[in-house]
DRENMARDO-729819 format. One record per residue (C-alpha): residue number from 1; z, y, x. Coordinates in steps of 0.25 Angstrom, whole numbers, plus 2048, in hexadecimal, padded with zeros to 3 digits. Layout:
# residues N
- num|w|v|u
- NUM|Z|Y|X
...
***
This chain:
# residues 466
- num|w|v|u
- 1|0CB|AD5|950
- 2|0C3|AD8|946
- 3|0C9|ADE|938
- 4|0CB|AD7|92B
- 5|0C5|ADC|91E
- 6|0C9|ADA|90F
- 7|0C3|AE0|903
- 8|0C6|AE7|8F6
- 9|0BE|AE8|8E9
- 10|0C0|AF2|8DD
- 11|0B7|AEE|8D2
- 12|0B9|AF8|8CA
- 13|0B4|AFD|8BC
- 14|0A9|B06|8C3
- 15|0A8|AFE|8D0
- 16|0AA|AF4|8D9
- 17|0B0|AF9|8E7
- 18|0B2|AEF|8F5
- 19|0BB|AF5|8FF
- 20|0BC|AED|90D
- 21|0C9|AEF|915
- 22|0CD|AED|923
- 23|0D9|AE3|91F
- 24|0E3|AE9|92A
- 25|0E1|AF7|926
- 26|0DC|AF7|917
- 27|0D1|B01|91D
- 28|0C6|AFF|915
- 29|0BB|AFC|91F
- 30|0AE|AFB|915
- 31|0AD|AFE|905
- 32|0A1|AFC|8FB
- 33|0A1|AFF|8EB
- 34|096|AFB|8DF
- 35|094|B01|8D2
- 36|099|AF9|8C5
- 37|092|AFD|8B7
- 38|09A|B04|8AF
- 39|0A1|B01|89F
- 40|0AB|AFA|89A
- 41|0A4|AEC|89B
- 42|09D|AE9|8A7
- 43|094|ADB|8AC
- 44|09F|AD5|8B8
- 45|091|AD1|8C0
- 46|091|ADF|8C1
- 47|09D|AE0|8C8
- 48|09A|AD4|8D1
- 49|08E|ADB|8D6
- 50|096|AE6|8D9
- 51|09F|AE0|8E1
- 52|094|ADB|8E9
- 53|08E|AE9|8EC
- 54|099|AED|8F0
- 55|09D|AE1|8F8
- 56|090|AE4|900
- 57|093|AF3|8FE
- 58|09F|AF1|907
- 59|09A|AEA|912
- 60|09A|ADB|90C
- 61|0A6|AD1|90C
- 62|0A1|AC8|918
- 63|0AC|ACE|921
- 64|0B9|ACF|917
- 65|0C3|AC5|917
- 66|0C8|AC9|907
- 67|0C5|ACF|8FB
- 68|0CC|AD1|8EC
- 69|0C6|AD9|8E2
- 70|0CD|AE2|8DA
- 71|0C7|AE6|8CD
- 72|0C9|AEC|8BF
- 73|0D2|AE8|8B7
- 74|0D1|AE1|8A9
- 75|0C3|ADE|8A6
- 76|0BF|AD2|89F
- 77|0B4|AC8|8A7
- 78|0B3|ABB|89E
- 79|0AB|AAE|8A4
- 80|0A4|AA4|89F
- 81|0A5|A96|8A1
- 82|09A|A99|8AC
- 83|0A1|AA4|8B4
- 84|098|AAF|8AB
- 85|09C|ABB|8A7
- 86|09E|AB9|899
- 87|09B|AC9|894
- 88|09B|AD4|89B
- 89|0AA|AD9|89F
- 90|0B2|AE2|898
- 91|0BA|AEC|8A0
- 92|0C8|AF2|8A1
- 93|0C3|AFE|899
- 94|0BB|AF6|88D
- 95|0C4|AFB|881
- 96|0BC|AF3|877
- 97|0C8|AE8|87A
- 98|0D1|AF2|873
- 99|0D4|AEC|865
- 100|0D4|ADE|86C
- 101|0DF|AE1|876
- 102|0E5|AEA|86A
- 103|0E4|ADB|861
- 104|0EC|AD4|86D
- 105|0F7|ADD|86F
- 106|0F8|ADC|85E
- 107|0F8|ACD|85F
- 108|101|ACA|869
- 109|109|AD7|86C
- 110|10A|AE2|877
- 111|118|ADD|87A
- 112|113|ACE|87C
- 113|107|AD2|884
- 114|110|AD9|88C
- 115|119|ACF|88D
- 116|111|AC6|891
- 117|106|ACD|89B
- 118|10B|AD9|89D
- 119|0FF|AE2|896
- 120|0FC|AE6|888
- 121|0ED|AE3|886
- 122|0E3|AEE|885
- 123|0D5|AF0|886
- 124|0D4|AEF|894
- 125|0DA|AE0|896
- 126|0D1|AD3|898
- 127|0DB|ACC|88B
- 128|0D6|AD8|881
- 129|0C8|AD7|887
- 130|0C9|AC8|883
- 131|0CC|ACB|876
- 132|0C1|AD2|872
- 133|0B7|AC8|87B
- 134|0BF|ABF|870
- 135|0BB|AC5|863
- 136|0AF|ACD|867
- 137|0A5|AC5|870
- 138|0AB|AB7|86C
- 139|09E|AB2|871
- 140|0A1|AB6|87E
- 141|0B1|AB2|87D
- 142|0AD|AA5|87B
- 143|0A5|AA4|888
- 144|0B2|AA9|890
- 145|0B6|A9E|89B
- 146|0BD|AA8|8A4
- 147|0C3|AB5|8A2
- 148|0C4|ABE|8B0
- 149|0C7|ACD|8B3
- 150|0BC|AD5|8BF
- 151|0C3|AD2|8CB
- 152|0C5|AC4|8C7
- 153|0B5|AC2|8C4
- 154|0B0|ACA|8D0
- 155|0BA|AC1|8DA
- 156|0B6|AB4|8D4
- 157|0A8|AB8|8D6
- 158|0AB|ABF|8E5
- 159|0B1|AAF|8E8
- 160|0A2|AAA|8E4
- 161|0A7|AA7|8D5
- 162|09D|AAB|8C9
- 163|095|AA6|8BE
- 164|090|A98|8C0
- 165|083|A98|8C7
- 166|084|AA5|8CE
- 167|090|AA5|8D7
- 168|092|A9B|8E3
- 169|0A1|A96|8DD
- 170|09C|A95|8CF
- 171|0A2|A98|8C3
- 172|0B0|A93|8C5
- 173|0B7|A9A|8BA
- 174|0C6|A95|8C0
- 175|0C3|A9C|8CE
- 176|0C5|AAA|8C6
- 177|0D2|AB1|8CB
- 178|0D9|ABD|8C8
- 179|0E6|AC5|8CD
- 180|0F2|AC9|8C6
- 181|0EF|AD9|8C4
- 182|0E4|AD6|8BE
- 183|0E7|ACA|8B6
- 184|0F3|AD3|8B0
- 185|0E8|ADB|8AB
- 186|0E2|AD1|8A2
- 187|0EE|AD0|896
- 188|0F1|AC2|897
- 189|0F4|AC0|8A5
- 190|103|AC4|8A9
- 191|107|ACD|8B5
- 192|118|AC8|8B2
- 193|114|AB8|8B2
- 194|108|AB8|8BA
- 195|100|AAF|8B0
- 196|0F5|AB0|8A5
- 197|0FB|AB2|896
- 198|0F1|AA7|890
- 199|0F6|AA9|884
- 200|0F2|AB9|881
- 201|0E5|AB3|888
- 202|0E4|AA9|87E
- 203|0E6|AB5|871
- 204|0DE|ABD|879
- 205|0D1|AB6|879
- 206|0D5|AA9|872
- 207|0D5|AA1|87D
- 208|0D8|AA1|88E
- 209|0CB|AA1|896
- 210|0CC|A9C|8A5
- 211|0D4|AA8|8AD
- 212|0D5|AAC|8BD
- 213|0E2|AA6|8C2
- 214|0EA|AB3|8C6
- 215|0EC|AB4|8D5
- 216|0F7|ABC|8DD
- 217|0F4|AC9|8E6
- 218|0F2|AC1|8F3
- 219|0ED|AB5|8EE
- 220|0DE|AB1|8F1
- 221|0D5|AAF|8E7
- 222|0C9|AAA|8F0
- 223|0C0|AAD|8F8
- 224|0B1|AB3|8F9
- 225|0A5|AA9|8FE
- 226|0A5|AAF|90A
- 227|0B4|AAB|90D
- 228|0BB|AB9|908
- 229|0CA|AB8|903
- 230|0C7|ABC|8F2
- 231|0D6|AC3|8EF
- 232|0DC|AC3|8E2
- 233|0D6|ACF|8DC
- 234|0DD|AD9|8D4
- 235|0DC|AE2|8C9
- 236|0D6|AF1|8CE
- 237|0E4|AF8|8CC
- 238|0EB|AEE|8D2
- 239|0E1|AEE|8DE
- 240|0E5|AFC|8DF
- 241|0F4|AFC|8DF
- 242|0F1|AF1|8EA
- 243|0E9|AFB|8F2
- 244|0F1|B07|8F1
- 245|0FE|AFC|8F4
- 246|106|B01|8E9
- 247|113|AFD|8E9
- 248|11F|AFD|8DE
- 249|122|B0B|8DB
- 250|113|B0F|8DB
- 251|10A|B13|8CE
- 252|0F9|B13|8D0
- 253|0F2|B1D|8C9
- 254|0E2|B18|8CA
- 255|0D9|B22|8C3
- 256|0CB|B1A|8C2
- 257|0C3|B16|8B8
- 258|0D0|B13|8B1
- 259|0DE|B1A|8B4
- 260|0E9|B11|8B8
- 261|0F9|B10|8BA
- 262|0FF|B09|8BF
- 263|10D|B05|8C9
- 264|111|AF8|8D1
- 265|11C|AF2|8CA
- 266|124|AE6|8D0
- 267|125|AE0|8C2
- 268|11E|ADD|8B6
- 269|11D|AE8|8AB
- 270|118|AE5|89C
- 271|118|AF1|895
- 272|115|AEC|884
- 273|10F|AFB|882
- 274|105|AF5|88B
- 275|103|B02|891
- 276|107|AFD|89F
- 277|100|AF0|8A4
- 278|10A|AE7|8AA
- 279|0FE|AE4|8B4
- 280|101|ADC|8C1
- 281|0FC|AE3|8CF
- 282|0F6|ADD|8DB
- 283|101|ADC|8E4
- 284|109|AD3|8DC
- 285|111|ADE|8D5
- 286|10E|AE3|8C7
- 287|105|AEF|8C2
- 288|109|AF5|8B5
- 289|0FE|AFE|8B1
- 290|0F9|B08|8A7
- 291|0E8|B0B|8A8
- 292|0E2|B15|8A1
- 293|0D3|B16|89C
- 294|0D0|B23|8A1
- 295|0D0|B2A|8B0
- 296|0C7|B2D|8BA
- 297|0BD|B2F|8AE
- 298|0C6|B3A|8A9
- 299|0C3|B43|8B4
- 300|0B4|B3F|8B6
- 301|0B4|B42|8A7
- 302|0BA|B52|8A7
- 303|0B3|B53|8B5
- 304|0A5|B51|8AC
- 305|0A8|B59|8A2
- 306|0AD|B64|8AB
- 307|09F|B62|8B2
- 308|0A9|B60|8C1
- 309|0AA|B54|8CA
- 310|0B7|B4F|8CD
- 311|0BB|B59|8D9
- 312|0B8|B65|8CF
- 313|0BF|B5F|8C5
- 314|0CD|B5D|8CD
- 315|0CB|B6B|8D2
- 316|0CB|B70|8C4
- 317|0D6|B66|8C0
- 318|0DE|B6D|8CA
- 319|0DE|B7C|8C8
- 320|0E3|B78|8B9
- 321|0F4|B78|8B7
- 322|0FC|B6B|8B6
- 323|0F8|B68|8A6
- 324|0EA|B70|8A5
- 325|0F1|B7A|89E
- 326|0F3|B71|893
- 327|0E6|B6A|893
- 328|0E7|B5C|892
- 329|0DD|B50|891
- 330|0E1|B42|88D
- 331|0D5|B3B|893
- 332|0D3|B2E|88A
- 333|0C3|B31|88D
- 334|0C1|B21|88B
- 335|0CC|B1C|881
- 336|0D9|B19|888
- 337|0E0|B0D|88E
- 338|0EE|B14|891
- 339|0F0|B18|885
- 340|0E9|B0D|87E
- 341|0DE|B16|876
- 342|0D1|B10|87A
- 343|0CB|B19|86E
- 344|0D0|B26|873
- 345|0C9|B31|87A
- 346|0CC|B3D|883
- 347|0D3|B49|87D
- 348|0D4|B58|885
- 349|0E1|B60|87E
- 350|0E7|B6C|87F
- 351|0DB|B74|880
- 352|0DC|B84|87E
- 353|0D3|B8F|883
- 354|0DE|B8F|890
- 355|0DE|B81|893
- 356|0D1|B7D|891
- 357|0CB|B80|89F
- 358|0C2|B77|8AA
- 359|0CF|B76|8B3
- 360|0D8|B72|8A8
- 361|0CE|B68|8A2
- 362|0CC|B62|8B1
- 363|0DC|B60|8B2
- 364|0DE|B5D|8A4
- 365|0D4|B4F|8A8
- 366|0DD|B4D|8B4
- 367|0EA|B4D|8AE
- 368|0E6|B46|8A2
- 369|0E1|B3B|8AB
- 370|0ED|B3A|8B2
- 371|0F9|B3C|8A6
- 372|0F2|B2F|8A0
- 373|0F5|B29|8AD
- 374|103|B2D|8AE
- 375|107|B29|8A1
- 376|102|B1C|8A6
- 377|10B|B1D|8B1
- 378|118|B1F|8A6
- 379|114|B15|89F
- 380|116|B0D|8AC
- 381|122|B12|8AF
- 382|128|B10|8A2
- 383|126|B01|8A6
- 384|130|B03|8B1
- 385|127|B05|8BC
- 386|12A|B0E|8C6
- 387|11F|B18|8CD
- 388|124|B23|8D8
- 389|116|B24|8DE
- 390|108|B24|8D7
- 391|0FB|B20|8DF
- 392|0EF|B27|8D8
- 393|0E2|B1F|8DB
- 394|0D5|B1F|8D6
- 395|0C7|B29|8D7
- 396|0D0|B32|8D0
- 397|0DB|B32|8D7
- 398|0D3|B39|8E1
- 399|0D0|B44|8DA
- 400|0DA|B50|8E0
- 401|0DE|B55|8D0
- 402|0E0|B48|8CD
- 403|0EA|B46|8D9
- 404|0EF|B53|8D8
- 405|0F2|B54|8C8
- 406|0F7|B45|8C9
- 407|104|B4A|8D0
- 408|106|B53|8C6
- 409|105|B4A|8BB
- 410|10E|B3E|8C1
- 411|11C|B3E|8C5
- 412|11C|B38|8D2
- 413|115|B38|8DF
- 414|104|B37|8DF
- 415|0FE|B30|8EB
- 416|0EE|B2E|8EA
- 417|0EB|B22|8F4
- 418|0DF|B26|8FF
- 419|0DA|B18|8FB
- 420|0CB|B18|8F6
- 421|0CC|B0B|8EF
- 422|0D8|B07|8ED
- 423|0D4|AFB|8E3
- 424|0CB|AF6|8EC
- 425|0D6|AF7|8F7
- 426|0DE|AEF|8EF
- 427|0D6|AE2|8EF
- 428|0D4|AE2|8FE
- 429|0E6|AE3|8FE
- 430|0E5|AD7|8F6
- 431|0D8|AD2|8FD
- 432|0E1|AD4|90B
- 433|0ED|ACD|903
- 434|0E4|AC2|8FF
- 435|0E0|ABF|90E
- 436|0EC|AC0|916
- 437|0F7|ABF|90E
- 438|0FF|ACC|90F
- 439|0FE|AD9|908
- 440|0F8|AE3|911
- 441|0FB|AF1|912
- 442|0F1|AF9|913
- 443|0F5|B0A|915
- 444|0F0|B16|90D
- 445|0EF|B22|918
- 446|0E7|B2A|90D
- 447|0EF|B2D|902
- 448|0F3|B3A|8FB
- 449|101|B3D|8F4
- 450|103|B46|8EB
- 451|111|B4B|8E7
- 452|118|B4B|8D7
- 453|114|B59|8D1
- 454|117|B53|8C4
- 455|112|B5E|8B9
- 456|119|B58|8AC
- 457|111|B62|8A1
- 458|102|B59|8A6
- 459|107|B4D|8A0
- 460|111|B54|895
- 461|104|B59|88E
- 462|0FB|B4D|891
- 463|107|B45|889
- 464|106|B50|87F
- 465|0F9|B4C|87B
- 466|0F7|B3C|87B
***
């Protein structure tokens, strides 16, 4: 009997991946991967054609039965009338949204947004992106029909949706659907009543442009022309807590392009410091999560300057003490999203004719990287959410220092997945949910753990010095 295949996108900020999994085993069977251009704005037909090098890439969709994309989170795709993109979109890290979401959270209060959405606007969130599509290209906000986040546009356009002319379905702006992570992520949609705040829509951008309806995690949005099941999409952290099957009790640490925490929560958290975002995951729970600005780019950053690739660089990292001998780096390299500086920039303390070494320079990048993520994971906690066990994921995650220091800078056990792309992985769960109906279950043989060896001088000192 031949086997059933489901598919899984990742269309991230720096690319698009397709992973194709046997639906029994979750083994992945065929892969394939395209290049997105990079900066904080990016054309969405570029990540439409990467999607379709990579669909090729992978072997083609002719013989898969579903698919869902899972994509980044946040950013802005505004539609006219016609189904064309209006400008090109802004990303999840365009700060220039930052007096705009500051002007909301004055007008209407960090309380009440919590409140009402769970999240207290920041750069990063379509409503703040609105606001400043509102009163700096008003030209271009007039033009807005339909306002849609990437996994949302590149699923409408996977169903044969797009601009009128071009696609086979045509422009129909009402086809657009979204899923609950992701459309927790927007500041007017809430994760606790399941339905768009209209109103913050409205102050946001002055008036309410046709939204995606919000579909569950098994729910089936369409399907493909050539007759494949289109799941419901999700945000990319929500795809990964769906890949690695987190359960209540477990924190994610991703360390990508951006760092993220975050913990599966059975209830809704709306946190008014809006440090945590009371976002909802793909499995039907909630995802409260802090992001940070700066990760992976940390390391690739001190490796450069170091003149090391990433192997050296977690050799040096680890013949340095726990706390570089009092060398610490709080890594702000691109402003910050957690805390909320999007002016500030990296600062290296602490340095003396001892401390100032190779070694201690190469441990200072990985502990500051990691100390920004654990006072994430406070802040979640402080919410009332409960973590006994963190999976660390991401390029990073792989990185042996980075595993290694990671125990000794959390207080609880450290497991790094042996999954290659858990986002990805994600979708083709929800995909496989979408097609049958149930859940499946797909094992991990591959991972590592890593017991607590909690040092408490590594983030004494970072707290020392933010």
């Amino acid at each position: 009997m031949p086997s059933t295949y489901v598919a899984g996108v990742d269309s991230s900020t720096q690319s698009c991946k397709v992973t194709v999994h046997d639906l029994a085993t979750g083994k992945v069977v065929r892969s394939g991967r395209a290049s997105h251009p990079s900066g904080t704005e990016v054309d969405p037909e570029a990540w439409w054609s990467a999607l379709q090098q990579a669909i090729v890439d992978a072997g083609g969709l002719d013989d898969v039965a579903a698919i869902s994309i899972a994509a980044q989170q946040h950013g802005l795709v505004a539609l006219d009338a016609r189904g064309q993109v209006v400008r090109d979109a802004l990303l999840w890290n365009d700060v220039r949204s930052a007096d705009s979401a500051a002007a909301l959270v004055a007008e209407i209060g960090a309380e009440e947004y919590a409140r009402r959405v769970g999240v207290v606007p920041v750069a990063s969130f379509t409503g703040a992106k609105l606001r400043w599509l509102r009163d700096r290209e008003p030209a271009n906000a007039a033009r807005v029909a339909a306002v849609a986040l990437p996994h949302d546009w590149l699923s409408w356009r996977l169903r044969g949706f797009g601009p009128a002319g071009v696609s086979e379905l045509g422009a129909d702006l009402t086809a657009l659907a979204t899923d609950r992570s992701d459309a927790s992520g927007t500041a007017y949609w809430s994760a606790s009543t399941g339905v768009y705040d209209r109103g913050l829509l409205e102050r946001a951008f002055g008036r309410v442009p046709i939204l995606p309806r919000v579909l569950g995690p098994a729910e089936r949005m369409g399907a493909t022309p050539g007759g494949a099941v289109v799941g419901a999409g999700l945000g990319d952290n929500a795809g990964g807590a769906l890949g690695l099957g987190a359960r209540p009790g477990d924190a994610v640490i991703s360390i990508g392009t951006s760092g993220t925490v975050f913990a599966v929560s059975e209830r809704p958290i709306a946190d008014p410091s809006g440090v945590v975002a009371g976002f909802a995951g793909g499995s039907g729970n909630h995802l409260p999560l802090v992001a940070t600005l700066n990760a992976a780019r940390v390391l690739d950053a001190v490796a450069g300057l170091l003149g090391v690739d990433h192997g050296e660089l977690a050799r040096l990292a680890l013949e340095a003490v726990p706390g570089a001998d009092g060398l610490v780096l709080q890594p702000y390299f691109e402003g910050e999203r957690t805390p909320n500086r999007p002016d500030a920039t990296a600062t290296l303390f602490g340095m003396s004719l001892a401390s100032t070494r190779r070694e201690t320079l190469a441990r200072a990048a990985v502990e500051g990287l990691l100390c920004g993520l654990a006072d994430g994971l406070d802040a979640i906690r402080r919410c009332g959410v409960p973590a006994a066990r963190i999976l660390l994921i991401g390029g990073a995650a792989r990185n042996p220092a980075v595993s290694q220091i990671a125990a000794q800078v959390f207080d609880v056990p450290i497991v790094v997945p042996g999954i290659d792309e858990a986002v990805a992985r994600g979708a083709a769960v929800q995909a496989a949910w979408a097609l049958t109906g149930e859940r499946p279950s797909w094992d991990d043989g591959d991972a590592r753990s890593f017991a607590a060896d909690h040092h408490p001088i590594i983030r004494q000192q970072y707290a020392a010095r933010t």
